[in-house]
N, C-alpha and C positions, 0 to 999 in steps of 0.2 A: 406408838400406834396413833394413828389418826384416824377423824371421823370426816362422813359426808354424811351430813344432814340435809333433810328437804324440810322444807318449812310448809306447810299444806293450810289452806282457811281462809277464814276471815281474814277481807284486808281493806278496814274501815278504821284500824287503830294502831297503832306503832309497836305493840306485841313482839315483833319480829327481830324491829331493832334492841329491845329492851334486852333477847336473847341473845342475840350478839354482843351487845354490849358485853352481857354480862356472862358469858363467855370469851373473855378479851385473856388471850394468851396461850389461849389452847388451842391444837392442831386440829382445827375445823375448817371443813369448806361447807358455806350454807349453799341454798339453792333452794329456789320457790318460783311458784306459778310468776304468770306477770300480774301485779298489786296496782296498775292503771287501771281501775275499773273500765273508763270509757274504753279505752284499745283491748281489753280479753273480751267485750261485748261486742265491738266491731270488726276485730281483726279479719276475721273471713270474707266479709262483706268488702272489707277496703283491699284485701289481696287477691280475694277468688272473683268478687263481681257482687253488684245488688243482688238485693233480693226483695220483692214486693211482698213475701206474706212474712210477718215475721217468726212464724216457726223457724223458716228455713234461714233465714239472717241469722237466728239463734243457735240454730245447727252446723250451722257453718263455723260460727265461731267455737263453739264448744268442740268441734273436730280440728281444730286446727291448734286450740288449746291443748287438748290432749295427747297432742305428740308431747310436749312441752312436758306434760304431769306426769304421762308415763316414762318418758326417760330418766327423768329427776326422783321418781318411787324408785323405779327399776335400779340404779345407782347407787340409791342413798344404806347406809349402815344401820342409819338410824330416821325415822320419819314421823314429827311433828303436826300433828293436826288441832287445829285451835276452831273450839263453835263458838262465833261472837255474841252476842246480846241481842242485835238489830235485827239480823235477818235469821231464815232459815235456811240452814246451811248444809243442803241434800247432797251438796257439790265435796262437800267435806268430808261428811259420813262417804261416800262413795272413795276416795285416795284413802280412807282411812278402811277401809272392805279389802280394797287393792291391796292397801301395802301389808293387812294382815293376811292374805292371799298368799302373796310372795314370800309369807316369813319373815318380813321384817321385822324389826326392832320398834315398836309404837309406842307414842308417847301421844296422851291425850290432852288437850286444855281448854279447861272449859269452867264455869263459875258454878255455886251450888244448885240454882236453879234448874240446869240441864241436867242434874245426877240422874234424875228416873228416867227421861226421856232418852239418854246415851247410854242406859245401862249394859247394854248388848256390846255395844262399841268399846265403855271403860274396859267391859269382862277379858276382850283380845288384845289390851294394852300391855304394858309392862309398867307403867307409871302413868296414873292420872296426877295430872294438875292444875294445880287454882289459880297460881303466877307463872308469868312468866320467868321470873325468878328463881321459879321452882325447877322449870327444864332447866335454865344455864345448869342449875347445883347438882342435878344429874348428867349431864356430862359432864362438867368437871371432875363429881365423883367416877366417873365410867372409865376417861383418862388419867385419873391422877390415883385413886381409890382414897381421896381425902374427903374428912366432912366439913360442910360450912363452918364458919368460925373459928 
């Protein structure tokens, strides 16, 4: 059995990689948003045309983004959402709405801080976590049904 994971968040930190990593041998295909901040903020504007007010620069690209996040939800087995530190992350809660929508399989990541304020969100997860350490060791356990160590 193999998984397709989407990687959903914050992408201000290497998170991502750390789960691949550490996920290294197992039958996984990742997939996530684009983690170029500047090109998922401009993409609309530089493919569809300027835009003078920037609602609509931001609407653009946020529509053009989301072909992108809803095919890779809609895909995925399994679907990774991480809330970083820095910002707030409406955009996260929102794939993480979706891919509970769909049925998917959630996985939440996020430090103690955010416990209260994601309570709603942990409640439709199947696993919160504090590392990213912690998702690799859930799918490993998911494919292999082994525990750490």
């Amino acid at each position: 059995m193999g998984l397709n994971v989407y990687l959903s968040g914050e992408i201000h930190t290497d998170w991502r990689e750390q789960i691949i990593d550490g996920a290294q041998g197992l039958d996984i295909t990742f997939n996530s948003p684009v983690t170029d901040h500047d090109a998922s903020d401009d993409c609309g504007v530089a493919i569809l045309g300027e835009e003078p007010n920037k609602y609509w620069h931001d609407h653009k690209g946020a529509m053009v983004n989301a072909i992108r996040t809803r095919k890779g939800i809609a895909d995925a087995d399994v679907v990774v959402v991480r809330f970083g530190e820095k910002y707030k992350q409406w955009n996260a809660a929102f794939d993480a709405g979706y891919a509970a929508a769909l049925g998917k399989s959630l996985i939440v990541l996020h430090g103690p801080d955010h416990q209260h304020a994601l309570k709603e969100v942990d409640a439709a997860a199947l696993a919160v976590a504090e590392h990213p350490s912690q998702v690799a060791e859930v799918l490993r356990y998911v494919l292999t049904g082994k525990l750490p160590g």
